[in-house]
MARVO-281188 format. One record per residue: x, y, z of N, C-alpha, C, CB in turn. Coordinates in steps of 0.001 Angstrom, whole numbers, padded with zeros to 6 digits, always signed. Atoms other than C-alpha are relative to their C-alpha. Glycine has a CB too. Example, Ala and Ser with C-alpha at 12.3 -4.5 7.8 and 13.67 -1.06 7.14 Angstrom:
% residues 2
+000890-001190+000000+012300-004500+007800+000900+001200+000000-000992+000027+001246-000820-001190-000060+013670-001060+007140-000770+001090+000730+000414+000462-001415
//
This chain:
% residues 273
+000536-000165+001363+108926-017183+097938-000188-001379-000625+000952+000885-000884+000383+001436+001128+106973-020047+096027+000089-000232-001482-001355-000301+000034-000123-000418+001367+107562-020602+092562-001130-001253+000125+001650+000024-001030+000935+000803+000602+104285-022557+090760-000227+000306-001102-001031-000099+000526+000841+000226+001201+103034-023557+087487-001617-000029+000445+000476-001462-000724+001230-000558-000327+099495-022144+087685-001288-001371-000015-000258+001315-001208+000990+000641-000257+097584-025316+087340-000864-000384+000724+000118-000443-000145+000672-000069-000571+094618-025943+088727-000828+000935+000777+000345-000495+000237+000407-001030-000425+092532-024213+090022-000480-000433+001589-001033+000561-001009+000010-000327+001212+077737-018752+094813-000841+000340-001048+000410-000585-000280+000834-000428+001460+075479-018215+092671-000256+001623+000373-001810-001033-000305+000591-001444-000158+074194-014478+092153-001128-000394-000896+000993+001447-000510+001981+000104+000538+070304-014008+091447-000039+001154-000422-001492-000207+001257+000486-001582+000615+069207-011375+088973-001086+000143-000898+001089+000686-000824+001051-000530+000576+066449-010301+087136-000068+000386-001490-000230+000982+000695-000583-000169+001272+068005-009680+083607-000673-001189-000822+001659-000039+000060+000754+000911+000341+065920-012046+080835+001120-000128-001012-001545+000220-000297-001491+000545+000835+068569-014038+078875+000014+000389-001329+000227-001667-000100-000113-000679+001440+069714-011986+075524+000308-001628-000730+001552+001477-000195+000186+000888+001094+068770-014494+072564+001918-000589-000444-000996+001084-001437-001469-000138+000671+072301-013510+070873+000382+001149-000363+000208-000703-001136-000123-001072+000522+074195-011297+069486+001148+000058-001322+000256+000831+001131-000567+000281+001523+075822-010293+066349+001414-000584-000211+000041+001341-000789-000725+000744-000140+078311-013085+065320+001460+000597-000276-000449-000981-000656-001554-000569-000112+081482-010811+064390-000068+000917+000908+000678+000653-001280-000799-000671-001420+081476-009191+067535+000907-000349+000574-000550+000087+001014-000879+000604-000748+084465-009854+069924+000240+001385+000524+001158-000928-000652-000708-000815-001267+085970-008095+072991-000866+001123+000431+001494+000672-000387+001358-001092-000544+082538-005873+074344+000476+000265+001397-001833-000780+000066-000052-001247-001362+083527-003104+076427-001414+000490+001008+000451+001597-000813+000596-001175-000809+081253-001709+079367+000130+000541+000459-000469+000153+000489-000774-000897-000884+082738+001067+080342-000522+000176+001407+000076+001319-000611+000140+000495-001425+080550+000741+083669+000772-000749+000748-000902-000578+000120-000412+000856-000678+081976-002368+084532+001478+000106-000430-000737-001231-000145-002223-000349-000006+085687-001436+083263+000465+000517+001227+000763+001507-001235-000671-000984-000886+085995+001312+085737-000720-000464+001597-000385+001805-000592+000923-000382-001051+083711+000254+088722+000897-000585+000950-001580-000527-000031-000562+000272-001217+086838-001563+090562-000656-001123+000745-000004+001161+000760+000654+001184-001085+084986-004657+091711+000859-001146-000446-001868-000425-000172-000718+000966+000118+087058-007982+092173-001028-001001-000928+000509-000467+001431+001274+001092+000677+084132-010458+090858-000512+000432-001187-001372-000176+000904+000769-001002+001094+082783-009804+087754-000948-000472-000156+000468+000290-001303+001676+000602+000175+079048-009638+086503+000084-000921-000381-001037+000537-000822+000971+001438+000804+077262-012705+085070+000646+000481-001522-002401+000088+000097-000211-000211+001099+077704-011002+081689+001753+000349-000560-000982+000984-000150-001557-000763-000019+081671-009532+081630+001112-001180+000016+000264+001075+001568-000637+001113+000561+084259-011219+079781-000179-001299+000130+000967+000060+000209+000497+001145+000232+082403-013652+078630+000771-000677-000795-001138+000052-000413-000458+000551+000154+084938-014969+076714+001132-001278+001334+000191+000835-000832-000492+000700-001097+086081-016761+079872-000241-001285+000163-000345+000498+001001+000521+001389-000023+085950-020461+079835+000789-000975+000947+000030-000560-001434-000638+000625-000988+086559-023461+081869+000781-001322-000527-001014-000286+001054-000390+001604+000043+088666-026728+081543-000311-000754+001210+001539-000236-000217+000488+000206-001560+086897-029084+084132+000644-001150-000655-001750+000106+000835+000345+001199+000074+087704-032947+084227-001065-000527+000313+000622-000505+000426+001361+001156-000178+085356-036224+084745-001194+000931+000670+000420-001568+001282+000929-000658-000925+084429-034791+087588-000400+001309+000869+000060-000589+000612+000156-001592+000134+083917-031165+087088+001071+001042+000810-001501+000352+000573-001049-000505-000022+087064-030269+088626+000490+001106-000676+000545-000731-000154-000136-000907+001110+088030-026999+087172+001633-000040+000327-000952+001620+000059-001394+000016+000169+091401-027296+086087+000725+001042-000209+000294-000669-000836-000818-000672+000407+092259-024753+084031-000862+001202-000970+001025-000935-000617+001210-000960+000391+090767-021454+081977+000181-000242-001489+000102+001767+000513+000388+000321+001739+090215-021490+078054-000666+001340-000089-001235-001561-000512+000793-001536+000312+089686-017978+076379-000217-000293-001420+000992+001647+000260+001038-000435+001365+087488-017777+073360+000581+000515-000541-001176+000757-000024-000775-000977+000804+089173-016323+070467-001137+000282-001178+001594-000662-000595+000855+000334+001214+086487-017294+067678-001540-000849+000552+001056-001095-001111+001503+000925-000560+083207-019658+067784+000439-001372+000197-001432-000099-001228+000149+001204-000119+085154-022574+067201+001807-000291+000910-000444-000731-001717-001560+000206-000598+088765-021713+069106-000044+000458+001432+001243+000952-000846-000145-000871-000813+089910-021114+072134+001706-000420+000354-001219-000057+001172-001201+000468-000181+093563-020865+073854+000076+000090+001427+001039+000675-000753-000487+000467-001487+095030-022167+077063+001477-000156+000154-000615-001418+000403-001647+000397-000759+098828-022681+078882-000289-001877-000756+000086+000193+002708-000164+001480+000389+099771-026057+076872+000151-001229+000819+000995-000063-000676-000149+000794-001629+100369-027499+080751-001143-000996+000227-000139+001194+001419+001409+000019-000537+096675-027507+081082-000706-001334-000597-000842+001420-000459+000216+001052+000894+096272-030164+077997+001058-000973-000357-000405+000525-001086-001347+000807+000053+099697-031752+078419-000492-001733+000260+001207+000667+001420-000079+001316-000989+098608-034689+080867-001042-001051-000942-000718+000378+001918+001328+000413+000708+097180-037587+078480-000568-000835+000864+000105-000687-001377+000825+000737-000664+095724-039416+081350-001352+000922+000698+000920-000728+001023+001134-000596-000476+093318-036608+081968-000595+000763-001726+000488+001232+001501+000381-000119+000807+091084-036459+079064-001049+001417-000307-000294-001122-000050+000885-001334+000181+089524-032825+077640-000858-000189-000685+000513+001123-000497+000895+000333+000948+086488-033322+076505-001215+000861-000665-000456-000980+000505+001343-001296+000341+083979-030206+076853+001099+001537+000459-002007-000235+001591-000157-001250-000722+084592-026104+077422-001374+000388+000318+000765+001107-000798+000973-000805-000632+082472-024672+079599-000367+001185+000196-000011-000161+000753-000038-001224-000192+081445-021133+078871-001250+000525+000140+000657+000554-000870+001459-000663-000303+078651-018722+080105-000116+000043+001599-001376-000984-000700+000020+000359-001188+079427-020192+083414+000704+001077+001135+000591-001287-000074-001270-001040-000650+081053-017522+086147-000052-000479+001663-000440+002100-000207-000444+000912-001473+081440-020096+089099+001292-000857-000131-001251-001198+000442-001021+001113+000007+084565-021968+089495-000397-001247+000215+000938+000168+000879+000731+001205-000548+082338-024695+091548-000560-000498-001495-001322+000402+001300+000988+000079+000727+079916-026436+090801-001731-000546+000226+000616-000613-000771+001301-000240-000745+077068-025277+092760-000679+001116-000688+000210+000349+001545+000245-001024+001350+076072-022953+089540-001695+000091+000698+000289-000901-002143+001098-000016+000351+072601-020992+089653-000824-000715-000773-000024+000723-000246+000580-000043+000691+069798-021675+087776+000219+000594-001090-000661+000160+000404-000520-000478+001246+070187-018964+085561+001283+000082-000261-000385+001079-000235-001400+000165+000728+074094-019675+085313-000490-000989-000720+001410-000354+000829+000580+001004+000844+072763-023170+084142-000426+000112-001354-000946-000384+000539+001108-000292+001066+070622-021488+082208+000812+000572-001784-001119+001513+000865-001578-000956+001211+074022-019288+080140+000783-000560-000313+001043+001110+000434-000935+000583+000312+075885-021959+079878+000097-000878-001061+000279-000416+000842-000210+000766+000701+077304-023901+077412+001029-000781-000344-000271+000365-000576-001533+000642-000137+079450-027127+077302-000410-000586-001437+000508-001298+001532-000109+000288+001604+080760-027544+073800+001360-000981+000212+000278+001651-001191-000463+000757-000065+082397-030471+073004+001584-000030-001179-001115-000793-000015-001116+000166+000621+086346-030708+072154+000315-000827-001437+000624-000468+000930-000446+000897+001317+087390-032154+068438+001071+000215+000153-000410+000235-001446-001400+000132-000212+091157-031285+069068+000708+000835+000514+000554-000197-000893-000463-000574-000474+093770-029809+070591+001736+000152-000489-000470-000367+001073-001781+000071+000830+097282-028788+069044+000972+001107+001103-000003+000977-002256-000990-000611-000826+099980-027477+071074+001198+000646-000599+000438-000924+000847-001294-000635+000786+102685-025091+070013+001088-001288-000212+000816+001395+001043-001114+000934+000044+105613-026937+068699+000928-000050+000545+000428-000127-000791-001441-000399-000673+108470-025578+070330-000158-000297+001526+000432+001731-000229+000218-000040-001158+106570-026458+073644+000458-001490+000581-001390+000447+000165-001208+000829-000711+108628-028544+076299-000864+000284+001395+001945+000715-000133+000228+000206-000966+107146-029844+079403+000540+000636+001074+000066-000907-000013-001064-000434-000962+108280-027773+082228+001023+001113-000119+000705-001004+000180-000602-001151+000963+109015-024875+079994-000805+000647-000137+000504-000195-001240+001338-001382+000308+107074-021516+079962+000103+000942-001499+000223+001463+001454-000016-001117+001068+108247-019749+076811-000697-000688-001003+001467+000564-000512+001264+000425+000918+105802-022036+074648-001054-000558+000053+000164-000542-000699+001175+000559-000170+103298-022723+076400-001105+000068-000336-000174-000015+000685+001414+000009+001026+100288-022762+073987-000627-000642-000365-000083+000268-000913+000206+001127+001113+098153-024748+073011-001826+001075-000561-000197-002338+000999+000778-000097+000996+095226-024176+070299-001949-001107+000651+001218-000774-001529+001104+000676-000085+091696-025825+071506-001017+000468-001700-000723+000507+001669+001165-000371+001194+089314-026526+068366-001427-000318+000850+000148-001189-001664+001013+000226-000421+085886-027031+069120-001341-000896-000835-000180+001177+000338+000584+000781+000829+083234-029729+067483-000701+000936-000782-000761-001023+000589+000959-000979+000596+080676-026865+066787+000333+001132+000710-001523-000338+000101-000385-001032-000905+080503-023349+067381-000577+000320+000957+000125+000933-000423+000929-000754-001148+079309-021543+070422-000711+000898-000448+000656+000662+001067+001000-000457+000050+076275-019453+070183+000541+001746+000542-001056-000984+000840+000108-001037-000484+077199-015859+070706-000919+000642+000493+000319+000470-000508+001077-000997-001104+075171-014353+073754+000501+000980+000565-000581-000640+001227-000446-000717-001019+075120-011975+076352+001477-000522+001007-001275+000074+000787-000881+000709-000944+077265-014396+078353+001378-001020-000685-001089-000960+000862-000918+000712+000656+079318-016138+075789+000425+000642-001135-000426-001196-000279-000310-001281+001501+081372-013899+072970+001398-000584+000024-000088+002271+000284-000744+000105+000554+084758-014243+071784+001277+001301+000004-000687-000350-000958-000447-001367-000126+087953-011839+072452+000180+000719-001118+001099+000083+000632-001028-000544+001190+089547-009875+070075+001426-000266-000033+000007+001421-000046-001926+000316-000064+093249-010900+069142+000473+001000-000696+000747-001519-000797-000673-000970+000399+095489-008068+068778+000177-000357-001394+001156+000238+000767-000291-000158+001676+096036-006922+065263+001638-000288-000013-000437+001843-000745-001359+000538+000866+099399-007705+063162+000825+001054+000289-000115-000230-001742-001104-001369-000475+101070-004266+063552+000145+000108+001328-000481+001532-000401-000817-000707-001231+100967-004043+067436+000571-000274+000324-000174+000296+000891-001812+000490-000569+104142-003968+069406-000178-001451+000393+000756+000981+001694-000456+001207-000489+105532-007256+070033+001652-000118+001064+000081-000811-001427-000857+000278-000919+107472-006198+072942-000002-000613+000927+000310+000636+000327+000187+000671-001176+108459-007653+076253-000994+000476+001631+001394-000136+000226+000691-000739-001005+106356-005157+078319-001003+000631-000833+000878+001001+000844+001299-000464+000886+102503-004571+077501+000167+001386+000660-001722-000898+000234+000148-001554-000123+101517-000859+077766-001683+000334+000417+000471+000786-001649+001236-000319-000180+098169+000671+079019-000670-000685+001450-000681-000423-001299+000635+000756-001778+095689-000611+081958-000225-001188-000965-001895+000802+001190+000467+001136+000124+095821-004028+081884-000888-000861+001362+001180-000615-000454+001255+000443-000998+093333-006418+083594+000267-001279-000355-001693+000545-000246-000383+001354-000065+093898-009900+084159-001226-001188+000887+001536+000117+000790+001666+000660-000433+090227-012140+084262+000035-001654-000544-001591+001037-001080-000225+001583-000188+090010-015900+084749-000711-000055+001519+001908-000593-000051+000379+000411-001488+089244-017719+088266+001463+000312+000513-000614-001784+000287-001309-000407-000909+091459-017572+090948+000744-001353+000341-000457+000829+001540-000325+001244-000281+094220-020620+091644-000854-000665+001730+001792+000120-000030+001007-000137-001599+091835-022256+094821+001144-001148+000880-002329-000884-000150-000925+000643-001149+095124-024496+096225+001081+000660-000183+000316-001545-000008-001307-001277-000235+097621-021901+097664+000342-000343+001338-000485+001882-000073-000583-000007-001746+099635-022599+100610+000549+001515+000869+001572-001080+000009-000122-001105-000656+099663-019797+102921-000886+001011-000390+001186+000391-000058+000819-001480+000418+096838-018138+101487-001168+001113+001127-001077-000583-001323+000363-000607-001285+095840-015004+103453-001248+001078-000252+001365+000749+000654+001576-000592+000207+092539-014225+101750-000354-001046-000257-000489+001095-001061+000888+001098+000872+089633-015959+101004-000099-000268-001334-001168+000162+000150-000182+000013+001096+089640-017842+098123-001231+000517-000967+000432-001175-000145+001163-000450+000552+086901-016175+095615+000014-000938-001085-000082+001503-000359+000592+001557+001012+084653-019193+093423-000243+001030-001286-001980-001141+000695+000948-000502+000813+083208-016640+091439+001148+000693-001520-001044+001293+001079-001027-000426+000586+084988-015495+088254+001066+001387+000294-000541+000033-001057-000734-001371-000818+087554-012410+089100+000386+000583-001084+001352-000185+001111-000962-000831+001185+089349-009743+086943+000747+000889+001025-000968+001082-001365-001181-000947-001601+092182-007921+089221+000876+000588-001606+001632-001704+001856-001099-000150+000006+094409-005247+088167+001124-000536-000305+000045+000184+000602-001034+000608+000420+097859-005996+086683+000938+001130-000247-000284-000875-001116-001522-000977+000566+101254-004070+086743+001217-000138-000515+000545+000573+000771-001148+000713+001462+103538-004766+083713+001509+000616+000507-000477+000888-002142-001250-000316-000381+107266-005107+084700+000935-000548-001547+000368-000858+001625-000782+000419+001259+110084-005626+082174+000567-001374+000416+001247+001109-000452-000122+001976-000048+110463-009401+081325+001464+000212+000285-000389-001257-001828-001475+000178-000348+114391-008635+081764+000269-000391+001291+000748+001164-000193-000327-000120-001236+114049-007314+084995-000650-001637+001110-000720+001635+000370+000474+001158-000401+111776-010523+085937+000367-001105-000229-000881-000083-000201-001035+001509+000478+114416-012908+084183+000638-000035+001439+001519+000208-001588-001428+000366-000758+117179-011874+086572-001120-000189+001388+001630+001544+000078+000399-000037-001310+114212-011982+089585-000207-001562+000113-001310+000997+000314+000674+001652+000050+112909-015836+088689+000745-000575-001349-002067-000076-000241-000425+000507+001094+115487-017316+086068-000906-001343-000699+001380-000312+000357+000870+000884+000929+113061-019668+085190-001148+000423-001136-000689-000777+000892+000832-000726+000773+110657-017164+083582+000936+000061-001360-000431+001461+000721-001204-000527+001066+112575-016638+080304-000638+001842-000307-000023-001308-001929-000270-001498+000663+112928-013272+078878-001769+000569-000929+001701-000285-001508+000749-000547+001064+110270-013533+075914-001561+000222+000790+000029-001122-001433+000849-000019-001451+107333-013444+079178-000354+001113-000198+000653-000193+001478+000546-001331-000213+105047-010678+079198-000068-000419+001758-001688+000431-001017-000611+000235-001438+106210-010339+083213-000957+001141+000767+001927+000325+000127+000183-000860-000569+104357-008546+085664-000736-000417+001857-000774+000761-001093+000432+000243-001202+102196-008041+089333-001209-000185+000147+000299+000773+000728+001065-000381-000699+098692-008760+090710-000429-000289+001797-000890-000567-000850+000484+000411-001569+096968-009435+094050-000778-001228+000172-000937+001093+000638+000624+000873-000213+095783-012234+093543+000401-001205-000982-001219+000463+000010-000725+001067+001102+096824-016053+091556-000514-000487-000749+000537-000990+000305+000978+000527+000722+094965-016561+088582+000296-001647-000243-000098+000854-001307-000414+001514+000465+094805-020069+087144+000601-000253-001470-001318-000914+000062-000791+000311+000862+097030-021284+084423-000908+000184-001421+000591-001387+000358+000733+000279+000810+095288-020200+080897-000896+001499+000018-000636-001400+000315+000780-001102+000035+093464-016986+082402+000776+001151-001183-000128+000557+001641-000403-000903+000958+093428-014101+080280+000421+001768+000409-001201-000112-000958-000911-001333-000567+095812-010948+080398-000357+001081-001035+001871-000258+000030+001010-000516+000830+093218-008237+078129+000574+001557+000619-001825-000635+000282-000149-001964+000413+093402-004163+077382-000807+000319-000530+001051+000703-000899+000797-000632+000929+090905-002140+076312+000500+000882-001350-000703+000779+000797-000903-000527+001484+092254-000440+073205-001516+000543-000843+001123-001750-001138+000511-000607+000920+090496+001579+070509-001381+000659+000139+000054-000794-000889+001047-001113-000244+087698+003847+069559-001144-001006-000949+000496+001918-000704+000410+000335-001093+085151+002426+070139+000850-001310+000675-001396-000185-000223-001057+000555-000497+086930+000738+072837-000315-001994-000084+000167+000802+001657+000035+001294+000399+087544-003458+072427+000924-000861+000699+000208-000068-001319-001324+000808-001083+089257-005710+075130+000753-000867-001387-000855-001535+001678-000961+000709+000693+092213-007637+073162+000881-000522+000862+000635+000717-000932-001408+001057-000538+094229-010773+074127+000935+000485-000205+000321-001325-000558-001593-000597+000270+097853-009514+075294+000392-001243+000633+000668+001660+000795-000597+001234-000803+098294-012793+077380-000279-000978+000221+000191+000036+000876-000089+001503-000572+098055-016328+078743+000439-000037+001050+000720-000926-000624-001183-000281-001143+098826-016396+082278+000370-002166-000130-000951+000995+002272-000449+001285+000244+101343-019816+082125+000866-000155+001280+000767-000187-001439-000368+000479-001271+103097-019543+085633-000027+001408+001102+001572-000777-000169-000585-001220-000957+104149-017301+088768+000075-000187+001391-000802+001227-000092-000545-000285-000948+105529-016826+092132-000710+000655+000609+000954+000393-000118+001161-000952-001419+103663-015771+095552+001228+000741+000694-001097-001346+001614-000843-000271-001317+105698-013572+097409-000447+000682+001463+001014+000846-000449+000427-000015-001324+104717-013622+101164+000336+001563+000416+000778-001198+000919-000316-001537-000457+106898-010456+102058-000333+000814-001102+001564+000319+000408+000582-001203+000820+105510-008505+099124-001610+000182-000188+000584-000120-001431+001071+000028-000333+101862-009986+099263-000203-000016-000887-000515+000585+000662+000743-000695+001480+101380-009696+095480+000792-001761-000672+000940+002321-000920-000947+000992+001460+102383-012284+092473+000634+000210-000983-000552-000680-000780-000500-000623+001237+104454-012004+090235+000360-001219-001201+001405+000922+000434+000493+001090+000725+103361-013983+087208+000742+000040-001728-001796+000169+000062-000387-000111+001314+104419-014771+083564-001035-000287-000898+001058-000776-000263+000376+000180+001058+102454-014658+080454+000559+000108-001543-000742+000522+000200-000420+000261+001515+102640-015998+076691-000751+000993-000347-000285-001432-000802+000219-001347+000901+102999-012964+074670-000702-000366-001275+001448+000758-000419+001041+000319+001034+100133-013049+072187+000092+000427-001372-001152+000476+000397-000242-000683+001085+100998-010572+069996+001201-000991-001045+000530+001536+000567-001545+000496+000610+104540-012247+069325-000227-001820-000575+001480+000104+001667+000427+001130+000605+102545-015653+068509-001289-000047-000978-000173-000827+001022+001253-000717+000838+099709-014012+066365+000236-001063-000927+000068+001775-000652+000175+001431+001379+101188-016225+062988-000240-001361+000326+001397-000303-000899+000420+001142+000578+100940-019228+064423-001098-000328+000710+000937-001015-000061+001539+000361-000503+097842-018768+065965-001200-000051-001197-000490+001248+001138+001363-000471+001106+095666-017338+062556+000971-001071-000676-000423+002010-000848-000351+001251+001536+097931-020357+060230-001211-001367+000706+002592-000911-000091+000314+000961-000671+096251-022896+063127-001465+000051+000209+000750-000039+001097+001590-000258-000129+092626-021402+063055-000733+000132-001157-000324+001203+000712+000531-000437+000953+092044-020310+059821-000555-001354-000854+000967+000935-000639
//
């Protein structure tokens, strides 16, 4: 069993003519097609709040989820290092590479960083605050391919175990030792099965407790996003941050930790607003 901090981390041709925009208080667009259809990769268009942290040299480091036009949030790991400078997010894009289509080219948009604030309580080498806050110079352009999630409302539970089908969409980590699939470039959304952060204290004492704790099949990258569909009409909502996790060989699955979203809601809307 490996324990890692998640850092670090083609084209499809289609026929679809690029939607202008769309209306600017939208966030978290359900297609119930593509909810239920079970495919590892997701379309060109599907959670488009999905973004990239690349360095110099397009390196994709780490993921960045859209919350607003001018926010997004990431694992505080990801923006820790000041010798690697953040300077753009890259969203619209659904390649990890960066051997991007045409028309990915075409959806994309790199918006340029004005700052980055990191939870306070966050400690190098420490998962229970790993947050940090990306601002953005200007906003992004709400399209087909670029939107914004929804952040759980103020009343929902702020327990240690999310509830419902969760889905866990980002890229996939692409340096894994012993890895016994191919690695997929293309963005992914896998399945996720929520365990109790207790039971995942006493399994990996390094996870702490306050960890939304659970399983997938695959190792996202540090920053991906841990989403639920919820309500009528239905609306994906941030439940997570994936900020570390463990491969286990004899089980074949991961078992990963995320910053509970709900339970940092205040000082996310004091830091955006």
């Amino acid at each position: 069993m490996r324990v890692y901090f998640v850092v670090l981390a083609l084209p499809y041709l289609f026929s679809t003519t690029l939607t202008a925009s769309v209306k600017p208080e939208e966030c978290g667009r359900v297609n119930e097609v593509q909810l239920g259809n079970g495919e590892l990769r997701t379309e060109f268009n599907e959670h488009p709040w999905i973004g990239k942290i690349e360095d110099d040299n397009r390196r994709l480091l780490c993921v960045a989820v859209l919350i607003d036009a001018r926010h997004a949030l990431t694992a505080a790991h990801c923006v820790h290092n000041p010798s690697v400078e953040i300077k753009n997010l890259v969203f619209g894009d659904w390649e990890s590479g960066n051997n991007s289509a045409a028309i990915t080219a075409e959806a994309t948009q790199n918006v340029p960083v004005k700052r980055i604030k990191m939870h306070p309580d966050y400690k190098l080498g420490e998962s229970d605050n790993d947050l940090a806050i990306i601002e953005l110079m200007e906003n992004v352009v709400n399209t087909e391919f670029v939107q914004p999630i929804c952040l759980p409302s103020a009343d929902e539970k702020k327990g240690d175990k999310a509830s419902g089908d969760l889905v866990l969409a980002g890229y996939e980590r692409p340096y894994l030792e012993g890895r016994t699939v191919p690695l997929e470039t293309r963005r992914i959304k896998i399945p996720f099965e929520a365990t109790s952060s207790q039971e995942c204290h006493k399994k990996i004492e390094i996870f702490p407790a306050e960890l939304i704790c659970g399983y997938s099949s695959r190792s996202p990258l540090s920053g991906s996003a841990l989403v639920e569909a919820v309500g009528n009409p239905k609306k994906f909502h941030l439940i997570g941050i994936v900020v570390a996790g463990v491969r286990s060989h004899s089980e074949k699955k991961v078992l990963q930790g995320h910053i509970n979203i709900p339970s940092r809601l205040d000082w996310i809307q004091r830091n955006i607003s």
